[in-house]
N, C-alpha and C positions, 0 to 999 in steps of 0.2 A: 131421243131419236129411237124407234124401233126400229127389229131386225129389219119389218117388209120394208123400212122404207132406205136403209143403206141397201149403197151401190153392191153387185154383188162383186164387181172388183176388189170391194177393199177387205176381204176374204178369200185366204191363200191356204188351199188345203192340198194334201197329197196328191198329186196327178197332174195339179197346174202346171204350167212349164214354169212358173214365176218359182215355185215352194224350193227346188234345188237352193237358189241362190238366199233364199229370204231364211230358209233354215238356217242359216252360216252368219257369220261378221266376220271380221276382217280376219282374224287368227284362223286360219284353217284347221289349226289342232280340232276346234271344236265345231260338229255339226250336228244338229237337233235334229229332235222327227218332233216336233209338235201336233196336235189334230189341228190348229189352223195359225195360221199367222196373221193379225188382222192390222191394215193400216189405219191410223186414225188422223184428222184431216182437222180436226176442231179439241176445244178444251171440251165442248159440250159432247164431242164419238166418243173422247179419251173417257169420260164418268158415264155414261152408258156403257161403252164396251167392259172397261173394266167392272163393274156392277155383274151386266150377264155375266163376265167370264167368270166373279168368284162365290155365284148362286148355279153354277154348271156341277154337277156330280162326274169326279173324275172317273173310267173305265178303269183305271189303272191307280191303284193308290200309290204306286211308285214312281206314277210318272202324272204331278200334279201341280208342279210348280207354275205361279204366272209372271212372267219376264217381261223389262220395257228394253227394248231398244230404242237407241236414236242414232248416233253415227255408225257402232255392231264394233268398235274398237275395244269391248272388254277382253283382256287378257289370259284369262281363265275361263272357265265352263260357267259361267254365273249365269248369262242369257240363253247360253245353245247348247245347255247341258242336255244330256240322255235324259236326265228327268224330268224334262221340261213339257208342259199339256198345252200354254198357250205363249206366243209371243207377239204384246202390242208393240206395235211400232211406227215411231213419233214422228219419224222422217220424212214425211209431205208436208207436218208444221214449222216450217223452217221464214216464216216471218220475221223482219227486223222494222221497225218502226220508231216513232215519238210517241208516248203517250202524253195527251197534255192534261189529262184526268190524273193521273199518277207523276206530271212533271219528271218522268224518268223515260228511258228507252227501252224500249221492249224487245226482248229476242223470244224468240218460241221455240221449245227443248227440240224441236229437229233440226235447226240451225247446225251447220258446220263451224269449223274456226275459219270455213275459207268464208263462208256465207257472209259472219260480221267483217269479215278483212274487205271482201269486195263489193257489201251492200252496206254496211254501217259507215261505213269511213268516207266514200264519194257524197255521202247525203249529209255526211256531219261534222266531218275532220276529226273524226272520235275512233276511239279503238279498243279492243282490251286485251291487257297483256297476257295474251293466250298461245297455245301450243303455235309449232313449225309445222305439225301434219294437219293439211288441209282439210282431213276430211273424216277427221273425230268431234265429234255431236258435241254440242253445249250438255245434253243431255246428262252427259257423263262424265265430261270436262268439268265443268266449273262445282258441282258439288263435290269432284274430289281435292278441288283449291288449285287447280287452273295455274298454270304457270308458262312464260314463253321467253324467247328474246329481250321484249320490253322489260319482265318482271324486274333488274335489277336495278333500271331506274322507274318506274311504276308500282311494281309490286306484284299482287296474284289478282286473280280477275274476282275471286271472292272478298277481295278487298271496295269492289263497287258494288257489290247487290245490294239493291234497295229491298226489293221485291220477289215474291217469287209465288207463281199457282201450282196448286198438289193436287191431284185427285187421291182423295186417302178414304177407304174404308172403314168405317164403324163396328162396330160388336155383332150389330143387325143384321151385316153384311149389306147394307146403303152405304153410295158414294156420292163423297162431296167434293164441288170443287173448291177450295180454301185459298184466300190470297193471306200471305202472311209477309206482314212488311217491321223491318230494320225500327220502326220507333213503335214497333207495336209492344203491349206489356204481358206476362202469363204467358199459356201454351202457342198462342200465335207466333208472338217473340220467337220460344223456344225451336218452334217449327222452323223459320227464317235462319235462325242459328247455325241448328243442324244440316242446314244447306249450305254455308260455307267453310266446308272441309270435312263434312260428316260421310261424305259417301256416295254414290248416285244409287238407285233404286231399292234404299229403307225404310223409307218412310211414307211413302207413297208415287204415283208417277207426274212427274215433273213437264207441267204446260206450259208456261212462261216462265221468264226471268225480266225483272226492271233493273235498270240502273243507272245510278246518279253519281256524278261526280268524273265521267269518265276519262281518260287522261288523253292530250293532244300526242299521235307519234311524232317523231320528229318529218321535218319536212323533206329531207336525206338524210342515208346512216351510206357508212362506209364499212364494204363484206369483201372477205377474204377467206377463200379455201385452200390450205397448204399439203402437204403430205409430205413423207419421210420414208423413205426404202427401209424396208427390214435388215436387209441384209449389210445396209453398216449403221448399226447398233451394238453396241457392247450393252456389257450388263451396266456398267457405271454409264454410259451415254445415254440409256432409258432411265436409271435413277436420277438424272440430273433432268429430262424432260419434264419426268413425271412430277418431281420435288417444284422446279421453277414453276407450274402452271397452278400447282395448290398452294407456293407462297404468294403468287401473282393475286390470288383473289383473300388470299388471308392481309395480304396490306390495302387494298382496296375495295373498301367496304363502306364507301362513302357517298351515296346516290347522288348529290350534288356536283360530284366532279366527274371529269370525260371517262378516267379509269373506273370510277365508280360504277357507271352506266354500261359499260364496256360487258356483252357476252359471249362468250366462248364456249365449244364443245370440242372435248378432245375424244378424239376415236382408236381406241386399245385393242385393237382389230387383233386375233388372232395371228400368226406369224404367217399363215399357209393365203392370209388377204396380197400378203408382199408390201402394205405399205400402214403404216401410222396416220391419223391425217387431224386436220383442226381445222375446224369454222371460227368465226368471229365476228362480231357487228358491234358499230358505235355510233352515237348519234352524233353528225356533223354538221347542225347546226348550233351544237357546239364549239367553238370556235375552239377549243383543246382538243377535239375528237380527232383531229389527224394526228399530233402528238401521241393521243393516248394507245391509240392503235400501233404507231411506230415502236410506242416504248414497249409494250405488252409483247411484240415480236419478233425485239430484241430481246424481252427477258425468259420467254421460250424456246426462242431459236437460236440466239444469240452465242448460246451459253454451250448447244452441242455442236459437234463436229458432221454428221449427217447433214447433207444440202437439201436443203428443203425444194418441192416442184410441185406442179399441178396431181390432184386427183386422178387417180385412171382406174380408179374403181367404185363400186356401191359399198358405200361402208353404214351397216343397219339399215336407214334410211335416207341415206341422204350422199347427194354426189355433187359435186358443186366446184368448176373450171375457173376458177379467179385467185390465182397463184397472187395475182397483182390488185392489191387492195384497190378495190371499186368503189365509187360514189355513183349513188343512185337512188331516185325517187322511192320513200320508207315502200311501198306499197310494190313497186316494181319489185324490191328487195327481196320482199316477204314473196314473193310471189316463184322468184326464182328458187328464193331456198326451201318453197312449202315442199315437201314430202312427204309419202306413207307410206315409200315403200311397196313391194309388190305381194297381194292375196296369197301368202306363204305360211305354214305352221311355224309357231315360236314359244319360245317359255322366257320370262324376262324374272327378275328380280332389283333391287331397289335399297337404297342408302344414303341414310344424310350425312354430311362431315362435319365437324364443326373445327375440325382442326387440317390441316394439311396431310397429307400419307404417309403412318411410320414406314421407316425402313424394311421395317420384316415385311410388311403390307406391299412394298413398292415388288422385293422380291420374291413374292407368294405372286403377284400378279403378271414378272417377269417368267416365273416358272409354268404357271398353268396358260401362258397365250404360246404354249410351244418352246421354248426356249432349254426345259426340263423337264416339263411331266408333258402329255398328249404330245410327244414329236411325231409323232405317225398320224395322229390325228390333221385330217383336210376338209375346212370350213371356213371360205373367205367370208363367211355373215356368220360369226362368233366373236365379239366385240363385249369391251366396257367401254359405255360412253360418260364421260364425267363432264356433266354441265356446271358453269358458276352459276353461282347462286347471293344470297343476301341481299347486302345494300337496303335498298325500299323495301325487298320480302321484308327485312329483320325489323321494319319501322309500321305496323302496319295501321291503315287507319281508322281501324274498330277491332274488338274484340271478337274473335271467330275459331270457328272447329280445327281449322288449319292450324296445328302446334308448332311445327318447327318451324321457327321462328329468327333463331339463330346460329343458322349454318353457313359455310361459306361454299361447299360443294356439294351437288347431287350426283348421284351416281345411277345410272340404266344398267344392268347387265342387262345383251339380248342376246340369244343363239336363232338361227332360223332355218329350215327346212323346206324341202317338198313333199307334198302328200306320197307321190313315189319314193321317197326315200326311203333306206330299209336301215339306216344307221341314224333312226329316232333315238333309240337309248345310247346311244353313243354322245349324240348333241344334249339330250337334259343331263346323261352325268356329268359331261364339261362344265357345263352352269352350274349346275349343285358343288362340286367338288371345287372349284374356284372360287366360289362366293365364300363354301364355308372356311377354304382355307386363308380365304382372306381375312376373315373375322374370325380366327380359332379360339384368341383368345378372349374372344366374352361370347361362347358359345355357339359359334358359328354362325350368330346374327349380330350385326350393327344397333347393338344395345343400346337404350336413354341415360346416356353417360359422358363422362368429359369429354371424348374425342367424336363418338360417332351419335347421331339421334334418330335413330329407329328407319322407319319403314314409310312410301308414298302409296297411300290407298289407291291411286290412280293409276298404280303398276302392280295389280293383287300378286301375290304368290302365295298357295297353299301350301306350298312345305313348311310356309312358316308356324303352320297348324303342330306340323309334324316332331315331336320327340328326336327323331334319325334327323332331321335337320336343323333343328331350334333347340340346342340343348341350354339355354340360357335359363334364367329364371323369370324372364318376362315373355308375356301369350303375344300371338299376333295383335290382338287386340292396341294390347299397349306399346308393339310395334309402330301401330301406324297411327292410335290417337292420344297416346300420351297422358297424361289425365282429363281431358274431355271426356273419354267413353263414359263414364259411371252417369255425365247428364246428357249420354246421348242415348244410353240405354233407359233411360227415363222417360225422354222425347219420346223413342222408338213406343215402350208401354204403351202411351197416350195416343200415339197417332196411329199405329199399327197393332192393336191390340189382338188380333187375330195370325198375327206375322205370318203376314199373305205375302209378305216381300221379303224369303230368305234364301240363303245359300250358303255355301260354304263358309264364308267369312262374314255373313249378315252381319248388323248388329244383333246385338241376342237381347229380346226383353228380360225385364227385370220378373223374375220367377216369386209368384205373392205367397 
């Protein structure tokens, strides 16, 4: 398609009323000044646009980067950094379909997670175990290994891709579109690979996804949102919280059974929030699924002395009035508990467990939510949210870029802001200063080692770049991919030979 013959809508330059908002994604830390932001509507605009954009001479060699967006949920500056010259953006192709060419399902990288929840599933009884916030793009979801509610009886959503379109650049600076499919052999293969857990915008910009195999939600799950007052907790009655919720998924770890299946998020809210809080879902047509939920919160609640009660505040993203475990249609469910949260600046950081929380760790986490270090500090949205994890994650059903494999807890750090706020460095030392002192002893990050496994590319943090924050002996790199990188950095060579697609924590090709 040539320039003359695109719409001139789907080019956003400075001055439109549109460019304020298409500058930005969801993190308001970061907002671009791009020279255009162009939407693309087709795989066939996606390989012309990008084409023109990386045969354009930038004005600015500082400010030359080309960015994809699809749902704008990246974390970091990676899409809306300052040095950014163009940002495509995927999000009018938000298609969900059958292919009967492909014998697989199609979603198209501008899709949402609400998109497949509320188009894929009415057309098919299918779903994939993908995030709680509605309205982060497959884009960027599922090549970082995609994980949600379902994953601990399903798995990750890169555990279904079949298929997948790239528009990737050549040496020539020509763009192609490549379908690279799961039984393909050579660089194809390895292309496909690198999309389940390698990263989203490395390798090229991502048009579709297929896939096969998807799994059935259940027909009802049963959700519960609890909470706990700050103010009666002792130190030992938050060790014993914190200890029951990481033995709770260290003994079940068995995707077959109701506790198996069983996900929980515990919310480490800051002290100045006033309250603690927990979600949880189980599938209930499992006929142990009411059991497993009873026992789960007995063995949480059961065991402290604080009376558990409803929600009465936003804790990260999410706020949810059902003190009284509910049974309700999976999709109703999901529907209630989608959340993102409100267009606010944040800094997050990230953690696998494989083991449950030592003691020094439970009171490093006691001390920096208020308790002893920041007590002057006030930020009801300053939280560790600790998801279960494992089960079906740890069994997966092909071999993929997603490494951590065998964990039983994931961890969020989030802090969050308003653009008016004038106590920014106040909220990122909290998160820097709690994370590292939570992992002091393997150098301020969650090391590839017995207890904890590194880092989720889905949640970037560049501190981990950082010497002053990462004093371990392993890079981000091997943070977040473990031994994968060395054949992703090979992928990356071959598809991206030009490394038209980097940033801060790119992959980095292999130097000849």
């Amino acid at each position: 398609m040539t320039e003359n013959s695109t719409l001139p809508s789907t080019i956003v330059r400075p001055g439109d009323k549109r460019y304020p908002a298409l500058s930005r994604g969801f993190n308001q830390r970061w907002i671009g000044r791009p020279d255009y932001v162009r939407l693309v509507r087709s795989p066939e605009e996606v390989r012309t646009a990008l084409e023109k954009a990386v045969r354009e001479t930038p004005d600015d060699p500082e400010r030359a980067r080309i960015t994809v967006r699809s749902g704008g949920h990246c974390y970091e500056d990676f899409v809306c950094g300052k040095d950014v010259r163009v940002i495509l953006d995927v999000s009018p192709m938000c298609g969900v379909f059958y292919d009967e060419d492909m014998r697989a399902y199609c979603v198209e990288a501008g899709a949402t997670n609400w998109h497949v929840y509320s188009h894929l599933y009415p057309i098919s009884g299918k779903a994939l175990p993908g995030g709680s916030c509605y309205s982060v793009g497959l884009g960027g979801h599922i090549p970082a290994g995609g994980f949600g509610l379902l994953s601990r009886q399903h798995g990750l959503t890169v555990d279904y891709l079949y298929a997948v379109e790239v528009a990737v650049v050549r040496s020539d600076r020509t763009v192609k579109l490549v379908v690279a499919k799961r039984d393909d052999e050579g660089e194809l293969g390895e292309l496909l690979w690198a999309h389940t857990g390698g990263g989203g915008g490395n390798f090229g910009v991502v048009t579709r996804f297929w896939f096969r195999g998807l799994p059935e939600p259940p027909r009802q799950v049963l959700l519960v949102g609890l909470a706990w007052d700050w103010k009666d907790f002792t130190k030992d009655e938050f060790t014993t919280l914190v200890s029951a919720f990481g033995d709770y998924f260290q003994d079940h770890q068995d995707a077959s059974t109701a506790p198996g299946k069983l996900f929980a998020m515990l919310k480490l809210t800051h002290m100045s929030n006033g309250q603690i809080g927990l979600l949880a879902q189980v599938d209930v047509d499992d006929p142990d699924g009411p059991e497993a939920m009873a026992g789960f919160i007995r063995a949480v609640d059961g065991a402290i002395a604080p009376k558990a009660t409803q929600m009465r505040t936003v804790m990260g993203e999410h706020l949810v009035h059902m003190e009284i475990p509910r049974v309700m249609p999976w999709l109703t469910a999901t529907q209630a508990l989608n959340a993102s949260g409100e267009n606010r600046c944040g800094k997050y950081k990230s953690a696998y467990l494989r083991e449950p929380f030592s003691r020094e760790q439970i009171n490093t986490m006691w001390a920096y939510l208020g308790k002893e270090k920041y007590t002057k500090y006030v930020n009801k949205q300053a939280l560790i949210q600790v998801d279960s994890y494992g089960s079906a994650i740890n069994s997966p059903l092909h071999d993929t870029a997603a490494r951590q494999r065998d964990s039983i807890l994931k961890m969020q750090y989030q802090v969050y802001w308003t653009q008016q706020d004038p106590n920014e460095p106040q909220h990122i030392a909290w998160i820097r200063d709690i994370y590292r002192a939570t992992f002091a002893g393997s150098g301020g990050v969650p090391v590839i080692g017995d207890r904890t496994d590194g880092c989720y590319i889905g949640y970037p943090d560049v501190d981990l770049n950082e010497d002053e924050w990462n004093d371990s002996d392993q890079t981000w790199a091997t943070l977040y991919y473990k031994d994968a990188y060395p054949r992703l950095q090979e992928i990356k060579t071959y598809w991206d030979p030009l490394n038209i697609f980097e940033h801060r924590q790119s992959i980095r090709p292999l130097v000849s």
